[in-house]
N, C-alpha and C positions, 0 to 999 in steps of 0.2 A: 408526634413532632419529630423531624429529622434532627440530626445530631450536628453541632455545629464542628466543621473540623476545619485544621487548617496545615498548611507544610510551607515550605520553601520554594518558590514557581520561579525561579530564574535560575543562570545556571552555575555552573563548578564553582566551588568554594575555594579558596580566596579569592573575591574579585571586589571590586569597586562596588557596587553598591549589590544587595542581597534585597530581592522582594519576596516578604511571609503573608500569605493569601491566606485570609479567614474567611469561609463562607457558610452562612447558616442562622438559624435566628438568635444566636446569641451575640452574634458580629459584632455588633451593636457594643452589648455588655463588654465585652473583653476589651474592643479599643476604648471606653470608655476609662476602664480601672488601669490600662495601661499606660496612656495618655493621657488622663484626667479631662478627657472630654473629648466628644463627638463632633467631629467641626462641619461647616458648609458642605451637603452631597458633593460631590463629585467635584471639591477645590480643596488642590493641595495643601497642608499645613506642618510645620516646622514643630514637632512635640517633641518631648524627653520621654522615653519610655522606662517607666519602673515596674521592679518586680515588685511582689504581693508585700517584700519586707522594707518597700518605698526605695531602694535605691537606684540610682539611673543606672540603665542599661546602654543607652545608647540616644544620641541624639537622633532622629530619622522624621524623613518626610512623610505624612500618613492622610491617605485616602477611604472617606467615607463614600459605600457606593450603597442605597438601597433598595433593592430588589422590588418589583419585577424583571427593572429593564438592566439585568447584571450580567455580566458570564455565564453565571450558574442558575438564573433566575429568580437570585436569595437574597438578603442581605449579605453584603461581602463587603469586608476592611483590607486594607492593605497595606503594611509597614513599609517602608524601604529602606533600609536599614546599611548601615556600613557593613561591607560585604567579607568580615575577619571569620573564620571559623566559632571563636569565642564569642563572638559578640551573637551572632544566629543560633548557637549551641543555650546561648542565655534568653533569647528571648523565644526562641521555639520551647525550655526548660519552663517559663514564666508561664507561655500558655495551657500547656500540658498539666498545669497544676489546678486549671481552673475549672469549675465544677462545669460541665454539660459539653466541655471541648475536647478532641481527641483528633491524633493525627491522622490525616488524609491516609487512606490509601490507593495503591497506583491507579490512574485514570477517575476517579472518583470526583473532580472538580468537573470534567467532562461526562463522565454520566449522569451528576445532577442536571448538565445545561442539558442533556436529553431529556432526563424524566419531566423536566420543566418544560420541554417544547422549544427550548432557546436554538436548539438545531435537531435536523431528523437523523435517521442512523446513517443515510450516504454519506451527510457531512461529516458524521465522527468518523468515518471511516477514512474520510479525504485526510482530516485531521490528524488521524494517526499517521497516514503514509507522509503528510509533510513533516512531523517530527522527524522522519527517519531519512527526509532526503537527502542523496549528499549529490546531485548532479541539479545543474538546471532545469533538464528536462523534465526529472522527478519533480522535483518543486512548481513548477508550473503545472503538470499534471492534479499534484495534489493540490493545489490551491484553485483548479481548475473546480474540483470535486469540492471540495471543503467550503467554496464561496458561493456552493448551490448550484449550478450551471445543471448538472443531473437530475436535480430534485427538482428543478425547475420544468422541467422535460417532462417528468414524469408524474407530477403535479396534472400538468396541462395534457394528458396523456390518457390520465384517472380521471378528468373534467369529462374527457371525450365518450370516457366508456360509460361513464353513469349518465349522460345524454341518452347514448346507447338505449340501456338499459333499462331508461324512461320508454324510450318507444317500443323497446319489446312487452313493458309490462304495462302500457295502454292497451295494449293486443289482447295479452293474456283478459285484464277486467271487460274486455268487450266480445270475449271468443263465444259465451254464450246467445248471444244476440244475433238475431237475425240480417243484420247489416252489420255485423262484426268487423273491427277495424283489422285491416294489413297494414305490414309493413313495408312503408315506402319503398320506391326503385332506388334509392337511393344507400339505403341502408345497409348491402352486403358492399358495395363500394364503398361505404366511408369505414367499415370494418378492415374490408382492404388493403386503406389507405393506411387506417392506424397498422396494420400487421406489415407493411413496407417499410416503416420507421422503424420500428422494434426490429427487423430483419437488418435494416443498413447498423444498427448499432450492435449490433450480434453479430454482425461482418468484423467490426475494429479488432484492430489489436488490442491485447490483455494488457491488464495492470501489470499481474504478475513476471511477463517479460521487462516491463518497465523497471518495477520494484526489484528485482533479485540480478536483473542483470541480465544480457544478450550468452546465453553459455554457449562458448566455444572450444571442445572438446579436441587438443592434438594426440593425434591416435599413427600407430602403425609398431613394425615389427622393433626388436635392439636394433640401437647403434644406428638410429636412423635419423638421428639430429631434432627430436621431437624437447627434449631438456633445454637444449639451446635457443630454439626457436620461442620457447614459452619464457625463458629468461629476456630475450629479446625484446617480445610483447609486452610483459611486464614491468620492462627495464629495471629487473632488477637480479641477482644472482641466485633468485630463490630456489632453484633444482642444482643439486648435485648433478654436474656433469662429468663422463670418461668416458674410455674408449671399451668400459667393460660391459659386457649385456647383463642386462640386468639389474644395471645401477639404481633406476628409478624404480620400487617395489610397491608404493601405495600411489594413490588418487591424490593430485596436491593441487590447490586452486589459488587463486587470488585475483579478486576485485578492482577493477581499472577501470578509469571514466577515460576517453577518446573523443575527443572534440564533442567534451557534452553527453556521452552516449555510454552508460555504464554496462563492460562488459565483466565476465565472469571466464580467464582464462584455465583450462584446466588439462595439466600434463598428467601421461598415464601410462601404464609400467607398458613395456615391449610387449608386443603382441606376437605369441609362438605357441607352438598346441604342446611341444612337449619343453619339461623344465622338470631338471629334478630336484631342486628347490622349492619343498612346501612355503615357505611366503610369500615366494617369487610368484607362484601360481595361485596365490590371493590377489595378489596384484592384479594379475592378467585378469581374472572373471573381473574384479572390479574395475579395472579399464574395461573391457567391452559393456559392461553396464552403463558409465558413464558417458559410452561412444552411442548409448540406445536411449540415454535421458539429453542428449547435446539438442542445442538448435542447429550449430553445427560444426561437422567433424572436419578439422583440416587433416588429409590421410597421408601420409609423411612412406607411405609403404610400396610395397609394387603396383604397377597401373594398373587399374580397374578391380582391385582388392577389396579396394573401399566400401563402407558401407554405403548404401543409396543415397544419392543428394550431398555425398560428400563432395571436397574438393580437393581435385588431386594438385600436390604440390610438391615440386622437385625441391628440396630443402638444403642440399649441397652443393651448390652449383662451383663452391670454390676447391672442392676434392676431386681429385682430375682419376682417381680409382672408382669413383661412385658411376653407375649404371644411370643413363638418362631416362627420364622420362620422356614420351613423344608429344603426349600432348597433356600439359599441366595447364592450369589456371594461372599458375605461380612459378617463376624458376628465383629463385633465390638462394641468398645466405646467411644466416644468423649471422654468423662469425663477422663476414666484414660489413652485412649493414646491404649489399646491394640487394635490389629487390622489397626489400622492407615497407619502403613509402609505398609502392604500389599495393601491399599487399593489406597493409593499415587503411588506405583510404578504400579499399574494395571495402574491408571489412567493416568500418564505418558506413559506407553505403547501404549494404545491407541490411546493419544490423538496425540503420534507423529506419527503412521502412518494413520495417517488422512492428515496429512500437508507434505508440499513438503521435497524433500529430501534435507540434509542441503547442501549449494552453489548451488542450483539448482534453475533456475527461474520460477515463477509460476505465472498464469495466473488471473487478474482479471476479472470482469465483464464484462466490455468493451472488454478487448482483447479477450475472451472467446465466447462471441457472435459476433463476429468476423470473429473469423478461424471457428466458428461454418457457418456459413453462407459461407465460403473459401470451404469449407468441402462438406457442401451442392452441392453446386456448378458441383465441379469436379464430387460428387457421379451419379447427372443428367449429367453431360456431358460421363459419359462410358456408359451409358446407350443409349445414344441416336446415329441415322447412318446420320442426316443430319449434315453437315460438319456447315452452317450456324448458324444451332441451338447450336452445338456443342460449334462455335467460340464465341456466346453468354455467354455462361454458365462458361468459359475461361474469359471474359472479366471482368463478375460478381466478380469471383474466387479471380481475378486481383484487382479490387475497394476493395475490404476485406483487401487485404495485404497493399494495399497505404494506406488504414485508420488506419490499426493497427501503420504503423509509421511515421503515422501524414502528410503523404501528400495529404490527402484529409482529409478536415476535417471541424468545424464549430465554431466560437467565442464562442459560449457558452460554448461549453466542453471546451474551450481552458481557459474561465473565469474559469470554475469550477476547473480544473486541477491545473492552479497557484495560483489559490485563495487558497490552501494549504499550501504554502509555507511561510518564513516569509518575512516579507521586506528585511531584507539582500540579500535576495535570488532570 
């Protein structure tokens, strides 16, 4: 029998009301000895909660829910409780004493709703990313994923293949027979068809640009106005600036959303081959490494220096000593501001068609090398005329789709995946 556990599922303490989520088969028992009764499933009631030595803890609204149809699949109670530290310090203290109960840990309300079938792993996954969204875009992405849109896909996807694999293995039980059945004309085109869906969603943009951010990497030599420009974008003072080389000596970033569009600005020490300052020249490798990890690099340095697919961008336009560029993308000036708006809304441009389109679900790592191997699969199986081999490569196809929604799968990823999440959850 699973262990009844429960924590805290809303959020910072002190606040207006604190809800303590118990989910498990003793649910039941605990709100009963704390409350003095179990009221109407799933209609709210006004109880007094006491500890084990009968004193009120707190007045609070408490909700009976019981399982199948729960969050977690289980019997789950739910306090709601005045939201004082003391008061949730007393009543989480209350349950903790009670025989068969023990506190949650991180993700663990969410991975029973998995072990339970209440969602498959895409959705925990969506799930996880929406806890962490801090843009719209993110948040609709992940609620994109998390509300099934994907599972759905893929669902209907897995329906197609084991159709499939129905007609390859009529073939197979009939190959000894002398009017031995083939497989229809029909059949490498509807494999086809499925391997052009799995292709157009293997075209999208990644999660992971979504999730971590559009990195924009300012790069080029000292004294080239690259500290300025990143204070600028970020609007804020965050880089020491002067007029000395070498002022900026490590990697410094910071996090900005842009009409919606969360990027990841990132300044970086001068770029010169010789320095005779050993930190200085940590700096430098670790800027050009960051200028080889960018989506992309604004080059702040001599024309055409830049790394490939950079954009060259005159940065001083308001220092009448500073050498022109002939032909930049960008002439501007940190300092007074002109230039700027052109240069923020390119960069929003950009950097939003790089990323999924907004409520649309996109693919991470995992699921990408996935349907990339699904894809594989069917592409070998049109190719090939034995039925056997064929019903192989169908089977493969088939393991890809279970894994994407966690029915086949392995504790580790499964640690890694809810170890995201917080205890509440």
């Amino acid at each position: 029998m699973a262990d009844t556990i429960f924590a805290i599922s809303s959020g910072a303490l002190p606040a207006a009301i604190a809800v303590v989520r118990i989910s498990g088969p003793k649910a039941g028992q605990a709100l009963q000895a704390m409350s003095g009764s179990v009221p109407q499933p799933r209609r709210a009631a006004l109880k007094s909660l006491r500890g084990e030595d009968g004193d009120v803890l707190d007045r609070a609204m408490v909700v009976w829910l019981p399982g199948p149809a729960t969050v977690t699949g289980e019997d789950v109670a739910e306090l709601h409780c005045h939201g004082s530290r003391a008061v949730v310090a007393a009543v989480l203290a209350a349950l903790a004493k009670m025989p068969g109960l023990r506190s949650a840990e991180a993700g663990e309300f969410t991975r029973r709703a998995f072990a339970n079938g209440r969602i498959d792993l895409a959705e925990a996954e969506g799930l996880a990313d929406l806890l962490t969204a801090e843009t719209e875009l993110q948040r609709r992405a992940a609620m994109a994923m998390a509300g099934g849109d994907f599972s759905h896909v893929v669902d209907d996807w897995r329906q197609r293949l084991l159709a499939a694999s129905g007609q390859v293995e009529a073939v197979l039980d009939f190959a000894d027979e002398d009017d031995g059945a083939v497989l229809p004309p029909a059949f490498t085109h509807e494999l086809s068809a499925l391997g052009a869906e799995l292709s157009d969603w293997l075209g999208r943009p990644r999660a992971e640009v979504l999730r971590e951010g559009y990195r924009v990497v300012i790069a080029g030599p000292p004294n080239a106005g690259k500290s300025t420009l990143f204070n600028a974008l970020v609007e804020d003072e965050a880089a020491i600036t002067a007029p000395l080389a070498g002022t900026t000596r490590d990697v410094l970033t910071r996090p900005v959303a842009l009409f919606g569009i969360p990027f990841i600005f990132v300044d970086t020490a001068g770029l010169r081959d010789e320095t005779g300052d050993a930190i200085e020249a940590i700096g430098v490798e670790r800027a050009r490494q960051a200028a080889a990890g960018a989506d992309l690099v604004l080059w702040l340095g001599p024309e055409g220096e830049g790394p490939t697919g950079s954009w060259e961008i005159d940065a001083q336009i308001d220092r009448a000593d500073r050498p022109r560029k002939h032909s930049s993308r960008h002439y501007l000036s940190a300092v007074t501001g002109e230039g700027m708006p052109s240069l923020r809304a390119d960069l929003i441009a950009t950097a939003q068609a790089s990323m999924p389109q907004p409520g649309a679900a996109a693919l991470n790592a995992r699921q990408h090398g996935l349907l990339a191997q699904a894809g594989g699969a069917l592409m070998r199986a049109t190719g090939l005329d034995d039925p056997l081999l064929v019903a192989e490569e169908l089977r493969l196809a088939r393991r890809a789709f279970d894994s994407l929604l966690g029915r086949t799968t392995t504790e580790d990823m499964l640690d890694s995946l809810f170890g995201r999440f917080c205890i509440g959850k």
